[in-house]
N, C-alpha and C positions, 0 to 999 in steps of 0.2 A: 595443201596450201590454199587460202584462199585465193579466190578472183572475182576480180569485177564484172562488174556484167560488160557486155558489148555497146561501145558507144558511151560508156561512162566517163565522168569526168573526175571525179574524187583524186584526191591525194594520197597517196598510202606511206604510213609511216611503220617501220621494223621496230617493235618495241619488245624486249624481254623474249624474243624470238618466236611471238606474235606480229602477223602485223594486222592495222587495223585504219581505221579511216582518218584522213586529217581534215579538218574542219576548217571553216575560217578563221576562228581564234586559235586554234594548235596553230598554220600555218603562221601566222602573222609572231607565236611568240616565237615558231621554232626560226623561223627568217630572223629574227632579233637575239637568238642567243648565243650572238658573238659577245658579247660582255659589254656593250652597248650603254654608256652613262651619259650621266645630263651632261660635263664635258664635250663627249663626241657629239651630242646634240646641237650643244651651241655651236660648237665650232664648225658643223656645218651649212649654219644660217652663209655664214663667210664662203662658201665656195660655188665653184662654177661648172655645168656641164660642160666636158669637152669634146671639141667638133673634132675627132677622128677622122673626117673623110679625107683630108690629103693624106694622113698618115698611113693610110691604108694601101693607096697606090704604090708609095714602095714597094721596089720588086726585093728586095734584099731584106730576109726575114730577119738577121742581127739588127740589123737597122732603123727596120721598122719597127722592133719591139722597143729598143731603146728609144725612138724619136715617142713613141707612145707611152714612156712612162717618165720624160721631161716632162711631156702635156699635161697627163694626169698630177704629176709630183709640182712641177713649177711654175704652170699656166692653171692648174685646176685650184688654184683660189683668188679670192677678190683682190687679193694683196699682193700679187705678184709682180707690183710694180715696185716694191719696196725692196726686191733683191738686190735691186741693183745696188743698194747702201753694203750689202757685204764687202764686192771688190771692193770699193772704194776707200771702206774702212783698213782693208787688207793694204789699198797705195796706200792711203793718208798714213799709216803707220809706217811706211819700208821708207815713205821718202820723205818723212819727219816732216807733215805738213802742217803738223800742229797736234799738239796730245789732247785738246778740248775736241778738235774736230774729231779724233779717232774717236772720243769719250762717244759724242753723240750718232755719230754714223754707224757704232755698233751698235751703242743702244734701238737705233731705226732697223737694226739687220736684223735681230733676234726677234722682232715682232711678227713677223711670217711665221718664222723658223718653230716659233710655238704653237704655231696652230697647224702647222705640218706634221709636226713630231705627234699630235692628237691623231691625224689624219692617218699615218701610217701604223700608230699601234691600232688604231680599230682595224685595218686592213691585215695586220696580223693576226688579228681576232677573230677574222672568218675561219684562219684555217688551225687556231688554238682550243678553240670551244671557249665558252662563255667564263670559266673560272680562270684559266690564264686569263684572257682577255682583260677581265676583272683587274685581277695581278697587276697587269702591264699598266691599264689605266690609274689604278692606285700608284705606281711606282714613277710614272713616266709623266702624268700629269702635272706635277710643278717642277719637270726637268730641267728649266730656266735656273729656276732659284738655286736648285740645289748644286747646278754644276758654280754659277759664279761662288756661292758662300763655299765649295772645296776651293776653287780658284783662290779665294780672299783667305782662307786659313791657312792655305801653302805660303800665302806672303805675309801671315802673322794679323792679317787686318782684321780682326777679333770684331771691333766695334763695327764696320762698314756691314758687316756678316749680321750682327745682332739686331742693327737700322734696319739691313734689306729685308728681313725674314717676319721681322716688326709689321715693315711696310707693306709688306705682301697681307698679312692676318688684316691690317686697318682696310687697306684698298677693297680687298676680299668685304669685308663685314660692314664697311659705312660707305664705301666711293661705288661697289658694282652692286651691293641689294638695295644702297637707298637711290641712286640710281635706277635701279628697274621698276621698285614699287612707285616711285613718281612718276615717272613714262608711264608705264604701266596704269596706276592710277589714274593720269589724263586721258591718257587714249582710250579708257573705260568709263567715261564716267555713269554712262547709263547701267552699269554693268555691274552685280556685286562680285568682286575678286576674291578667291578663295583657293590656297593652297592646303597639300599634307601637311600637318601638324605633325606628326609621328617620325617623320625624318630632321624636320627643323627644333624636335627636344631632342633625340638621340643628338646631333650634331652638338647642339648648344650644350648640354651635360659633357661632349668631350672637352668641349674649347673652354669649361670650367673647373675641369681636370687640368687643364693646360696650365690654365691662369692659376691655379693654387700651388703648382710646381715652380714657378714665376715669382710669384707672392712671397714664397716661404724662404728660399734664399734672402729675398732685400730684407724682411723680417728677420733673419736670422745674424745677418750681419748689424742691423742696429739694435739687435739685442747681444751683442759681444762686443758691445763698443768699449768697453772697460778694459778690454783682451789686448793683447797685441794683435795690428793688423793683419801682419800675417800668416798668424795663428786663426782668425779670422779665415780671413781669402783663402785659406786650407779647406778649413771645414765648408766654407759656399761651397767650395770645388766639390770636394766628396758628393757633398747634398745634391747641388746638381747631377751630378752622374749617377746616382744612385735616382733620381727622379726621374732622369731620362730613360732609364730601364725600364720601369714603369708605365712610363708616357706610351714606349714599344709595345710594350704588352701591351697596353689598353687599344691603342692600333691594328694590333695583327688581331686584338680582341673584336672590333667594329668591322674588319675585313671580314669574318667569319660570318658576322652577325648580317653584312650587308651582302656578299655574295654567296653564302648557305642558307643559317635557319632563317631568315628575316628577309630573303631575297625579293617578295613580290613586293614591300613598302618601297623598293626601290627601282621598279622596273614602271611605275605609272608613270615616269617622268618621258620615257622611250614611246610609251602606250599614247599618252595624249597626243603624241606627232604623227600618229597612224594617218590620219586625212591630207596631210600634208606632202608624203614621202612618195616618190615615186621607184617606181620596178627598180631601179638603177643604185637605190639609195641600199638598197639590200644584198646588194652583190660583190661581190671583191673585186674593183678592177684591177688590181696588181696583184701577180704574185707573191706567193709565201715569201720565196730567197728576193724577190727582186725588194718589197716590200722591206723586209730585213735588212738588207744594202743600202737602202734609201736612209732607213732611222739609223743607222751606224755613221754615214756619212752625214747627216741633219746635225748628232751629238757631236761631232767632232767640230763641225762650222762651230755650234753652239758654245764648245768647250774655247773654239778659238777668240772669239770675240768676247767671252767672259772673260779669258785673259785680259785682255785690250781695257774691257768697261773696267773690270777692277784696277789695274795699271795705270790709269788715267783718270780717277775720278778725284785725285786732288787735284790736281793741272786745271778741269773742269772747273771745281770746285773756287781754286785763284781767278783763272781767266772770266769766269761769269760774276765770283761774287755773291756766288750760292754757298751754303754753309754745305760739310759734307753728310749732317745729319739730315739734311733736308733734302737731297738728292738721292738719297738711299732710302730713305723713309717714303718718300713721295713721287721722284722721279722712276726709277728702277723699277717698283710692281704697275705706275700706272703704263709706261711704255713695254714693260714684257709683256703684259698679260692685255694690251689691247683688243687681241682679237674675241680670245675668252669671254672679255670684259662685255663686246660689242655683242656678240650672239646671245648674250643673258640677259641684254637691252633688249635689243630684236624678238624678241620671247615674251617679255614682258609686255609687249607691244603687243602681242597677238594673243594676249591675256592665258598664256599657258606658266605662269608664274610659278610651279614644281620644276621646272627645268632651272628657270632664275635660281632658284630658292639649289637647287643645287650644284649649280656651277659654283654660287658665291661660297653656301655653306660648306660644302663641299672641298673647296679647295681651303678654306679658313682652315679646315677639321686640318687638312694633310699637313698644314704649312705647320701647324703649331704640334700636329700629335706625331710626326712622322720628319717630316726634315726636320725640324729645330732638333731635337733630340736626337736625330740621327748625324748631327755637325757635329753636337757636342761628343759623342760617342768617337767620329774618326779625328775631333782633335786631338779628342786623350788617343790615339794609336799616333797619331803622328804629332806626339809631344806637344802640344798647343795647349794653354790654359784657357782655356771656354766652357763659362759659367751660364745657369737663367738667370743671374741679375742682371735684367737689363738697366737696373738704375730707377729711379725713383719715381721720374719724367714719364718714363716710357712703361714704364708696370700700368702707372695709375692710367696714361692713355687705353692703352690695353686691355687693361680691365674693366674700364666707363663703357667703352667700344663695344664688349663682349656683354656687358649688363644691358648696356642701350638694344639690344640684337635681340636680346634673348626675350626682353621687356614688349615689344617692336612685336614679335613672331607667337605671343602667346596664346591669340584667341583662333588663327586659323584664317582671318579674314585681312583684306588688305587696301589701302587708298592712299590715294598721294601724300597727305600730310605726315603721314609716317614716313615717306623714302627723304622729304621733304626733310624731317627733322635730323633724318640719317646724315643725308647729306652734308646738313650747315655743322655736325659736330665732326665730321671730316674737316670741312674749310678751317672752323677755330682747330683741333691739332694741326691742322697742317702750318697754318697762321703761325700756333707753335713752336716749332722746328725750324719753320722760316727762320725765325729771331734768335734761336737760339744756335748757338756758334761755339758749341762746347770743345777743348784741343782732344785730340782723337788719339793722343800718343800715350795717355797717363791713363794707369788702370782705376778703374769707378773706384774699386771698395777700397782703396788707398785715399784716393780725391775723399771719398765721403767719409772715411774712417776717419782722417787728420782734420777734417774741417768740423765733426762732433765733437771728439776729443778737444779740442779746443773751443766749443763751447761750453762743455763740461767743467774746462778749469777756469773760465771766465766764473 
């Protein structure tokens, strides 16, 4: 076997039952191959070292390991001052202090909770290896969305489901990259900004895969307008579910492609933080099981407050005066996904705009190739009819969004008039939605069937 000499300082790595020297770049990726994505990136701009020294005096080692992974779990981010909306949401509900307040003190509770739920899968990452890892951040990353739209298809709310998942893809695609590319662009101006190209077309090619799944139901129902309606809203249904099989595969197809054969396009985002990250950022301070307990307990808060947001968002909806498309659309991904949102800013600030570029695209990809089509999948098991038409309003939103994006990210280079222009075609949909007050009770392809049909016989 070898040895080192005396007095050496090298790394030794056991490879293929050789071992052989670790260098500074080996070291630095194997330290990173916890499955490490531009998600956990951002979401770490948001946290904080924790001062363990009193926790240490503890003489009682149950005690102490517990008080030390409160610290680490409920003091170790920037936002830990937002806990406190949990209980509260928790009373405002038990002692009927009003279903608007529940609406919005959930809505404030879950905004930690999402950047913890990051925080604790990468921490399961340390001791999963880099392809779980992967998994878990592929699965666990838009955990918000997916648990309220089961939440909202257990109560049949089809439409609040099809707004929030809507909202999440626009926020994603025009509110957090034209947001960073503007910061980003100011805070550079002397500086030319330049991201991978090669990750922002893969991503854009999904989410246009997405969009022609999308597309082809609302086209398919105004081409059977002669049909009986619900001969029609049949065949959407099939169409859609037979899409969303598709959409899966093409999914579990990108997972392959991003954490196997295509893996290095997607580890520069991790790489450009190397100057930045300290000893600490590399190591797992919580255990496997403890770790694991924490995201079991995180999902369940999550799960409970989903109830509540879902529960209460027409109450909301009465009491403010907000229409319910516009607080699903609008409200729901800009308060879940705040913290996400904020480290893709903070990034973009310190002109590392591949991390931006995949937090935003990134989560756009999962929200439309991966939950949307995974709701409509467990509505058909748990008897629910959910369709991809999202309707006529919301396709063409959707689709300018995803054109605008793709147009935006083509040459590789980046400045503020582009986040600039993102932006303001966020404000007019949103502006959109605002105004619109469409009843949330009456299925689309019915509304739009009978309202053709009778221009037909006109």
């Amino acid at each position: 076997m070898a040895s080192s000499a005396p007095g050496a300082t090298e790394t030794w790595l056991l490879e293929n039952g050789n071992i052989k020297p670790l260098n500074k770049e080996m070291r630095h990726g194997h330290g990173r191959s916890h499955g490490r994505t531009a998600h956990n990136v951002s979401s770490s701009s948001l946290r904080k070292k924790s001062d363990l020294t009193l926790v240490r005096k503890v003489p009682c080692t149950i005690v102490r390991d517990v008080l030390a992974n409160i610290q680490e779990v409920i003091f170790g981010t920037k936002l830990f001052v937002l806990f406190i909306a949990i209980p509260l949401a928790i009373l405002a509900h038990y002692a009927n202090f009003g279903r608007s307040w529940v609406f919005g003190l959930s809505l404030v509770g879950l905004t930690p909770l999402a950047e913890r739920v990051s925080f604790l899968t990468e921490q399961i990452a340390f001791f999963t290896g880099p392809t779980v890892g992967g998994l878990l951040n592929a699965t666990c990353g838009n955990a918000t969305e997916l648990i309220i739209a089961i939440f909202a298809l257990t109560q049949h709310k089809v439409d609040v489901v099809k707004y929030s998942l809507l909202g999440s893809i626009l926020s994603n695609l025009l509110l957090v990259l034209g947001t960073s590319l503007f910061c980003g662009g100011i805070a550079n101006l002397s500086k030319e900004q330049k991201y991978d190209r090669k990750q922002a077309d893969v991503n854009s090619l999904l989410l246009l895969l997405g969009l022609l799944c999308h597309i082809l139901p609302l086209l398919f129902r105004y081409a059977g307008v002669g049909e009986s309606a619900k001969i029609t809203a049949e065949a959407v249904l099939q169409l859609s579910r037979a899409s969303c099989i598709v959409m899966l595969i093409a999914y579990f197809a990108y997972l392959i492609f991003q954490l196997w054969t295509h893996r290095q396009l997607f580890d520069a985002e991790a790489e450009v933080n190397e100057e930045d990250d300290d000893a600490e950022d590399e190591e797992a301070v919580l255990g496997f099981w403890s770790a694991f307990a924490w995201l079991v307990g995180m999902t369940l808060i999550i799960a409970l407050l989903s109830e509540y947001v879902v529960g209460t968002i027409e109450a909301a909806s009465d009491s403010w005066g907000i229409s319910v498309s516009f607080i699903s659309v609008i409200l729901l991904p800009i308060v879940g996904n705040a913290a996400e949102h904020a480290g893709a800013v903070i990034f973009a600030f310190k002109n590392k705009l591949d991390i931006s570029l995949g937090v935003a695209l990134g989560s756009a990809t999962q929200i439309a190739m991966f939950v949307v089509p995974l709701c409509v999948i467990v509505s058909w098991i748990i008897g629910v009819r959910m369709d991809l038409d999202f309707n006529l309003l919301e396709t063409g939103s959707l689709a300018l969004a995803i054109i605008v994006t793709a147009f935006t990210l083509q040459d590789g280079t980046s400045h503020y008039i582009k986040g600039l222009v993102l932006l303001l075609c966020y404000i007019v949909i949103s502006a959109c939605f605002f105004v619109s007050n469409r009843p949330q009770t009456q299925p689309n392809a019915v509304n739009l069937g009978s309202s053709t049909e009778g221009i037909m016989r006109v």
